[in-house]
N, C-alpha and C positions, 0 to 999 in steps of 0.2 A: 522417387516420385513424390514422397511427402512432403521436399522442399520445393518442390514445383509452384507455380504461379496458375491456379485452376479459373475459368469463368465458365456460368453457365446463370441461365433464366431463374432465377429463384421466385419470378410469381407465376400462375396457374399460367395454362394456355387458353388462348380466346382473347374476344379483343374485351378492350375495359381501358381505362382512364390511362394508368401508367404501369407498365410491367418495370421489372428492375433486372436489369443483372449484376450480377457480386464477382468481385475479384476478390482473390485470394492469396497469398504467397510473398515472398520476401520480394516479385517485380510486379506489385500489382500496380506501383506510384507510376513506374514506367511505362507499361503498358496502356494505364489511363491516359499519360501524356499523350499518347501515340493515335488514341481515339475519342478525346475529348478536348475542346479548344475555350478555353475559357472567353466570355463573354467582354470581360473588362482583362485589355492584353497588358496590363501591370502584374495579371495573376499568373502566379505557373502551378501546375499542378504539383511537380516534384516539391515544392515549399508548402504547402497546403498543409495546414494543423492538424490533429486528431478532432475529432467532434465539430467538424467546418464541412459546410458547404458551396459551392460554385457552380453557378449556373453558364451554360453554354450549349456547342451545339457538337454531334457527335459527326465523328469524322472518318471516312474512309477515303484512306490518302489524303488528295487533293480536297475530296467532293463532303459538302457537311447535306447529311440525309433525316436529322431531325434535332429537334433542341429540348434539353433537359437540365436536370440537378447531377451532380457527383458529392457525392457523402463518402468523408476520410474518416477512415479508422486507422489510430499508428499503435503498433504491437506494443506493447500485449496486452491494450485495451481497446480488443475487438471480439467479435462472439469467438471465434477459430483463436485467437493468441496470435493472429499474424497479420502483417499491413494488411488492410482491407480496401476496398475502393467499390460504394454499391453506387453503381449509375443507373438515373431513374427517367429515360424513354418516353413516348407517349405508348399505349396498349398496342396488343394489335402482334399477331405471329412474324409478320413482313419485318416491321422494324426492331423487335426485340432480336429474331434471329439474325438479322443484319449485323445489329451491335455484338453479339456472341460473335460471330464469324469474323468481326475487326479484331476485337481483341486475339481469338485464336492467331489471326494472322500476324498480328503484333507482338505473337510468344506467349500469350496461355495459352496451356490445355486445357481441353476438354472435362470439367470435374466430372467424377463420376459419383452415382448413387449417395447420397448418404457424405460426401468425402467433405462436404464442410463441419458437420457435426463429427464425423471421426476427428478432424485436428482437432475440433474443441477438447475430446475427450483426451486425446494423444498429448494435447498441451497444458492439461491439468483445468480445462476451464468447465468444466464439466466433469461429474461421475458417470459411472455407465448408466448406472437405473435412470441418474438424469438423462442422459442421451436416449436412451428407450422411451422417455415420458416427449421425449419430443413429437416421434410421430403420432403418439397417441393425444396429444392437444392439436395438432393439424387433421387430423381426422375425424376428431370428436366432432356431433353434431349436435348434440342436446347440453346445455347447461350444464347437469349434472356430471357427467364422463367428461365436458373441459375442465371441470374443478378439478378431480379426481387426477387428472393429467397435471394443469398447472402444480398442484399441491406436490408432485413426483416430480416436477421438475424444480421445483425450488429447495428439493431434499428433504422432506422428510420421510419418507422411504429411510436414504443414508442417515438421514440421524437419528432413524429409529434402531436399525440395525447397527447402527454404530455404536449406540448406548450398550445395545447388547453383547456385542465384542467386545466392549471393553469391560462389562461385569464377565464375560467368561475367559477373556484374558488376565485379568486379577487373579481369580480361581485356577487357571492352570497356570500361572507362576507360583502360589502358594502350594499347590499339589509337585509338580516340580521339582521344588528347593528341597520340599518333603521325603519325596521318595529317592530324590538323587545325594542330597547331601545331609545324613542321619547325622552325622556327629556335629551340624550346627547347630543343634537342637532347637530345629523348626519348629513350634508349637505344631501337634496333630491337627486337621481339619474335622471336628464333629459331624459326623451323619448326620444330625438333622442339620444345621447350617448348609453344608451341602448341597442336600436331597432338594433342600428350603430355596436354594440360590438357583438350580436347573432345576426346579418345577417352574418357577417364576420366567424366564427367562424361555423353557418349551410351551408355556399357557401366552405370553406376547407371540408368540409365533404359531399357537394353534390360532389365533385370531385373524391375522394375516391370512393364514391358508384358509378360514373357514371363510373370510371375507374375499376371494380372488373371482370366485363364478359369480357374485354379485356384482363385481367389480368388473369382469370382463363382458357380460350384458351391458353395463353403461356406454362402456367402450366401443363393441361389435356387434349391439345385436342380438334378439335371440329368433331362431326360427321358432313358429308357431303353430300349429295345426290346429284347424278347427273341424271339431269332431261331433256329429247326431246321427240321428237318426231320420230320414226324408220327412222337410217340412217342420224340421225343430226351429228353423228360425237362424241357422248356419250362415244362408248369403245375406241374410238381413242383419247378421254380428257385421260382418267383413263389410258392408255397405256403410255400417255407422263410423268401425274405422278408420273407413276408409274417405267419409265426408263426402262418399257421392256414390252412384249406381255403379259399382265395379261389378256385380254377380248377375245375374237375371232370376227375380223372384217370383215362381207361381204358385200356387195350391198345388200343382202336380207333381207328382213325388218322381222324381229321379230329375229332376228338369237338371241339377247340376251331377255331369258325368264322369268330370275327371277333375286334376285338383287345379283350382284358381288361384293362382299367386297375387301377392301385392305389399308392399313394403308400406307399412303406417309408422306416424310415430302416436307412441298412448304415455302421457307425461316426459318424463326423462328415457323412455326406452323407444327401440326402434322395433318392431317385429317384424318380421318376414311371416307373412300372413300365408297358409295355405288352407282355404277353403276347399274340403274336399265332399267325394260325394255323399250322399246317403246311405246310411249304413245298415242293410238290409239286405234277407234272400232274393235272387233275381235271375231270371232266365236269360236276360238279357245281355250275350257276350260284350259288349262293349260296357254297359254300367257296371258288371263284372268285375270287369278291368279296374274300372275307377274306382270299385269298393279296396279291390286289391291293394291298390294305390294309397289308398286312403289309411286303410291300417297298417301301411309298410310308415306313413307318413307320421300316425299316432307313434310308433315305436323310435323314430328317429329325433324326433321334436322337443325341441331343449324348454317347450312349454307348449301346454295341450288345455286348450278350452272346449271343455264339453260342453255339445249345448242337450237341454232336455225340454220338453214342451209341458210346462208347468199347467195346462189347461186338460190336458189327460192322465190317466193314471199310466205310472212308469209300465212301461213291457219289461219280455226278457233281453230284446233285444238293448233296450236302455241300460237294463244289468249285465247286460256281456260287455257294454262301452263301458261299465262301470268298472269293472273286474279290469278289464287292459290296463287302464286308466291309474291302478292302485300301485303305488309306491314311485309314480311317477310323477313330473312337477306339474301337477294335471290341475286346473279349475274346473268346479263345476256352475253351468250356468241354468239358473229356472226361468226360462224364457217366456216373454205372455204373460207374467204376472198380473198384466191387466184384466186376464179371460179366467183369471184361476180364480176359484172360490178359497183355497186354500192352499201352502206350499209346504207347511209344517211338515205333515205324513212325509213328503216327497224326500225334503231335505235332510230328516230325518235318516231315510234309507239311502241315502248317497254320503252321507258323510266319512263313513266308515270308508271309504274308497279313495275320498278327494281334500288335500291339504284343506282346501277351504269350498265353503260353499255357499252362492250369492242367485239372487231373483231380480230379473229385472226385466225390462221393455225395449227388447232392441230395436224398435222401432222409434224409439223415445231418447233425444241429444242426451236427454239427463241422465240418463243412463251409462254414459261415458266417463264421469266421474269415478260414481264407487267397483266401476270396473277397474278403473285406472290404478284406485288405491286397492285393490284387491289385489291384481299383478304385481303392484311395488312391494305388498307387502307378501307375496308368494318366493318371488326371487330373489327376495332379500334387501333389494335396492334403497325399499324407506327405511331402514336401518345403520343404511351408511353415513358416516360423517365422511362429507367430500375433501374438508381441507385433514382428515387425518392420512397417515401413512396408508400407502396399498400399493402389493405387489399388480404389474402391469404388464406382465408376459412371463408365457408356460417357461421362460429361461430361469426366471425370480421365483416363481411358483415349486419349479424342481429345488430348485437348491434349497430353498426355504424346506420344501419338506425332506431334503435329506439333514438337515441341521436338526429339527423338530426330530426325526426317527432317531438321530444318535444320541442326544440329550436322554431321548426316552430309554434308550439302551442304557447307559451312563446311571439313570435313576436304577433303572432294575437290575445292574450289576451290583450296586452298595446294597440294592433292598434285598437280596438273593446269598449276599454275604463276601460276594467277591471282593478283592482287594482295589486299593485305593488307584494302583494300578492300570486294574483293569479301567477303570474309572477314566482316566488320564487319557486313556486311549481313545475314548468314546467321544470325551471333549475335543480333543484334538480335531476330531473329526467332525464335529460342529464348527467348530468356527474355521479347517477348510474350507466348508460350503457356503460360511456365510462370508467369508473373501472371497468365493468365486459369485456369490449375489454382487455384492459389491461392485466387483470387477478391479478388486484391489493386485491383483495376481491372474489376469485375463488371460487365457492363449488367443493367438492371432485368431484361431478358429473359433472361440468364441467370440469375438471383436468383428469376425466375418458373419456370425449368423446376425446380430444384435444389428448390422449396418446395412443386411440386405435386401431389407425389405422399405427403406428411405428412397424418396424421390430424389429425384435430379436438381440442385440449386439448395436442399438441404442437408 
């Protein structure tokens, strides 16, 4: 099937200007003959250049049902490594699946999932991590996480880890020659040289791994829970958010009773907002419930914005949000700073509990600001360089840290006194892992996980 000739829609569904569909395979020249009729009849499509276009009108059978472009690509300079043929339709589900359903009838199939970017990978025009960095620059919706993407599809990911395969491939050929061939009198490798070259090489790779949940927030998101106590000022966060009245705000305390969803963006990140209820004793089996909910949501949330009402003095109710709250990726927020005589005392005693701690007017736009940089700089986000390296799926994430843990073994075999040996064995087992990042030595089943989560037409 991989020399098959595939088409399918490669633009979104809905109507819009112009959708495209992509042929692919060693009959894609033929089957474009078959449903494309060029406008000026000197042209044929089968003669048609690489990087040429021709305009005309698309054909089923006899009957022409709309007019466009056809863009030649001739192997193996096209995205996939094979003839390509992208025909470019007016929008619209009617005539795009029209044209899909010609060419089927014309002799391609059906591409499936992912199966343009699997040839690219298949035919060298692509690495894997770059293949992965694809769906993540089609998904990306904020600036920051499409760098991040871009920068991984144009390699440097691979030529970060590549650098480093090849210092620890130098190293186990010199260990090696060492321990298998004594009588050529390999000069010894020094411990500290060593010790020196895989600390160096496990410290670029604690960086990578310490950077992946900064990295995977730009990418996907983080859920968010907003956490007080009734009347902190909770639907008035998620309202500034959210840039409009999503909650219903009153002086009366329990008014919000179960948790409010709402997806915002705040700078480069996207939140999944859960405004939940007041956090408080209550007889009331239904706000009960919402409280329930509400601390089921604080322990799940990949980011927790306390709010506190900076115009009163903290309860203990405040210190029990505080306590939850501790050693988790929690903000705390002193809300009402306009009504406070003073925040110091407060913030003082919440610090000890919350990475960071900030006063502001959620009632007030301006406010949205050094929220924003407080969040970037709680999750990590304003510390990333977008165009450097960054692993971009738990697949790169895993391997990266089994590389990093063997290295770490490998140091404390030579620091513990084991032989050079043991040593040998540790490396080896580093740079497996970081040829399965790669995807220099893939199993189909990884090539299966890495491709199945790709749309259709990419």
């Amino acid at each position: 099937m991989e020399h098959s000739t595939i088409a399918a829609i490669a633009t979104a569904p809905g109507a819009g200007g112009i959708a495209v569909v992509r042929l692919s395979g060693p009959e894609s020249y033929a089957v474009a003959a078959k449903v494309f009729c060029p406008a000026n009849p000197a042209k044929r499509v089968e003669d048609a250049k690489g990087y040429t276009a021709l305009f005309g009108h698309f054909m089923e059978g006899e009957e022409a049902f709309d007019e466009g472009v056809a863009l030649f690509f001739r192997a193996p300079h096209s995205y996939t490594g094979e003839d390509v043929v992208e025909l470019s339709c007016h929008g619209g589900s009617a005539v795009a699946r029209r044209l899909v359903e010609s060419c089927i009838a014309a002799g391609a199939a059906p591409a499936a999932p992912g199966e343009y970017t699997r040839r690219a990978f298949l035919n060298g025009k692509l690495g894997l991590t770059q293949a992965e960095a694809v769906m993540d620059l089609i998904s990306a919706d904020g600036r920051q996480g499409a760098a991040l993407a871009n920068a991984s599809l144009n390699g440097a990911l691979a030529k970060k880890i590549g650098a480093e395969k090849d210092v620890l491939t130098a190293l186990q050929a010199h260990l090696t020659a060492w321990v298998d061939f004594p009588e050529e009198d390999v000069p010894a490798l020094g411990d500290a040289q060593l010790v020196s070259t895989l600390t160096a090489v496990k410290e670029e790779l604690d960086t990578l791994i310490r950077n992946y949940d900064a990295g995977a927030v730009l990418r996907e998101g983080v859920d968010c829970a907003i956490v007080g106590r009734p009347n902190a000022g909770k639907s008035t966060l998620l309202n500034l958010l959210a840039g409009f009245d999503r909650a219903i705000v009153t002086p009366v305390a329990g008014t919000t009773r179960d948790v409010v969803e709402q997806a915002v963006r705040l700078g480069d990140i996207r939140l999944n907002l859960f405004d939940t209820a007041g956090l408080r004793e209550t007889e009331d089996a239904i706000e009960a419930e919402g409280i329930r909910r509400s601390w089921k949501k604080l322990d799940e949330a990949g980011l927790v914005l306390a709010v506190f009402d900076a115009a009163q003095p903290l309860t203990d109710a405040d210190l029990e949000i505080a306590h939850r709250c501790q050693n988790r990726p929690a903000l705390a927020i002193l809300n009402k700073e306009d009504l406070a005589d003073s925040t110091e005392n407060a913030a003082q005693t919440l610090q000890p509990y919350f990475k960071k701690v900030i006063t502001l007017c959620a009632k007030e736009a301006d406010s949205l600001q050094p929220l924003t940089d407080a969040v970037a700089e709680l999750l990590g986000t304003a510390q990333l360089d977008p165009g450097a390296a960054q692993l971009c799926s738990a697949r790169q994430f895993a391997a990266a840290t089994r590389a990093r843990d063997a290295l770490a073994e490998a140091i404390a075999a030579r620091q513990n006194g084991f032989g050079l040996d043991a040593a040998a064995v540790c490396l080896t087992d580093a740079l497996q892992a970081l040829f399965d990042l790669t995807g220099e030595n893939a199993s189909d089943a990884t090539i299966e996980e890495v491709f199945e989560t790709f749309c259709v037409g990419k």
